[in-house]
N, C-alpha and C positions, 0 to 999 in steps of 0.2 A: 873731700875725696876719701876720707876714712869710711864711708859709706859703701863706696864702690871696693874695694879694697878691705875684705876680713883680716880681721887680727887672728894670731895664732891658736890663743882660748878658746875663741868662738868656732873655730875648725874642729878644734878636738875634741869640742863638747857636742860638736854636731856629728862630728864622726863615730863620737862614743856612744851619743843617744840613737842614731840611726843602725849603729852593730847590733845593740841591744835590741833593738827594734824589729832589726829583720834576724836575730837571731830567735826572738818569744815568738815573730811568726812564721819563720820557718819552723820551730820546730812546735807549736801549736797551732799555727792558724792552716799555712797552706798545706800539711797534709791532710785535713777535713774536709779544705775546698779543693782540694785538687780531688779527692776521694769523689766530694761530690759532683765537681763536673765532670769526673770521668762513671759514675753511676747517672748521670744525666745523659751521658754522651752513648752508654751501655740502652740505659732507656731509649731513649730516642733510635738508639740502630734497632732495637728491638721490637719497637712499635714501627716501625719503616719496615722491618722483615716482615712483622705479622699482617701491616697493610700490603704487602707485594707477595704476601701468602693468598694472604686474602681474595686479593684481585683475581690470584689463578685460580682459587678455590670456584671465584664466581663465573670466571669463563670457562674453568671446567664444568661447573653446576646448569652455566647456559648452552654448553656444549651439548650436554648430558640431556636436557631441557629440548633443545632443537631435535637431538635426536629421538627423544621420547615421541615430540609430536609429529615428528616425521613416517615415527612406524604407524603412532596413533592414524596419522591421515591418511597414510598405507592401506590400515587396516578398514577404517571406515569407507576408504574408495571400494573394496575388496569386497566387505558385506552389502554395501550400496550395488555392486556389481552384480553379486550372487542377488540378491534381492529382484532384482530387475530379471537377472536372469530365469527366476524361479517363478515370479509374474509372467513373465511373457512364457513359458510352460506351461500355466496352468489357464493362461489365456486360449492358449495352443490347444490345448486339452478340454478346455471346456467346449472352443467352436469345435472340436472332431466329434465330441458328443454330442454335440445341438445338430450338427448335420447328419451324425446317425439317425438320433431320434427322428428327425425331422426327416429324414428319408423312408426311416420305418413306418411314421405318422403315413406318408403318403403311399405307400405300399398297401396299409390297413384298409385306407383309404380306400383305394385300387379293390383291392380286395373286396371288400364289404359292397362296391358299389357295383362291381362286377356279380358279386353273389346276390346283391339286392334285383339286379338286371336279371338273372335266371332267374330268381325267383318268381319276377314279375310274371317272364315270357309264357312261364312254366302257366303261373296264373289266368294270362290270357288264354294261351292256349286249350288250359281245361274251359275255362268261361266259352269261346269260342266251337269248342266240342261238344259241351252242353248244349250251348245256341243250336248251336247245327243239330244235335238229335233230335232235341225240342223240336225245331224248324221241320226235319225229315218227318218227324210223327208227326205230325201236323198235317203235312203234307201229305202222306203215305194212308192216315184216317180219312182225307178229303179221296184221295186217287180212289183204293182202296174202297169204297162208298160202293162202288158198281162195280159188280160181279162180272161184266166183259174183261174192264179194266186189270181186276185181277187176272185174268187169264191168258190175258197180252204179257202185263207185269212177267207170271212165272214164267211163257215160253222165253221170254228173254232173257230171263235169268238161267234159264237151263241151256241157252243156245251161248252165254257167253261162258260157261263154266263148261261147258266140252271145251273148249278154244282156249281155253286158261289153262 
């Protein structure tokens, strides 16, 4: 039972060796480690601050980011719009000129085919007047032949020019 049961010596040698023991580490050991768990514990809040900085930093950044492409796609609806718009004006613009031209074309048209048509008329009508003199001197050299025939010819001609 002397086992179970310390003797006096052994107490006070254990008491004296364990004062000394927590007196060299209290006063060398645990303030270095306490220093450093509490410079670990400083760390660690520090890098937890600067990660939950961070994190805002990125959804401010993605904030910042959505709204960038937000205007971007704004903007690019907006010159796509004008684009279209400025297309369909000059589409506008080109059919008003094609149907100018193309009205003017048939005017010229008109024109030219109409002048070409007096022209013609004009044409026949001399060919026609020529025929016909030709035709009458012809005629009027054959009549004209015998000397009665003349003389019928002018009383006629004198009996319709009183009357005219």
């Amino acid at each position: 039972m002397d086992l179970l049961i310390p003797e006096f010596g052994t107490i006070f040698w254990t008491l004296l060796v364990f004062s000394i023991t927590l007196y060299i580490l209290a006063r060398f050991a645990w303030k270095p480690m306490l220093n450093a768990l509490k410079q670990r514990d400083n760390s660690i809040a520090q890098a937890l601050q600067a990660a939950e900085t961070a994190k805002r930093e990125v959804r401010q950044l993605q904030t910042e980011s959505e709204k960038i492409m937000a205007s971007a796609r704004a903007e690019r609806d907006k010159l796509l719009q004008e684009t279209r718009e400025f297309k369909e004006s000059l589409l506008n613009e080109a059919r008003e000129q094609a149907k100018k031209e193309g009205r003017k074309l048939i005017e010229d048209a008109r024109d030219a085919i109409k002048n070409e048509r007096t022209a013609a008329l004009q044409d026949i009508k001399k060919q026609v007047s020529e025929l016909s003199v030709a035709i009458s001197e012809k005629i009027l050299l054959h009549e004209l032949s015998d000397p009665d025939k003349q003389k019928e010819l002018i009383e006629k001609s004198l009996v319709d020019v009183k009357f005219n």
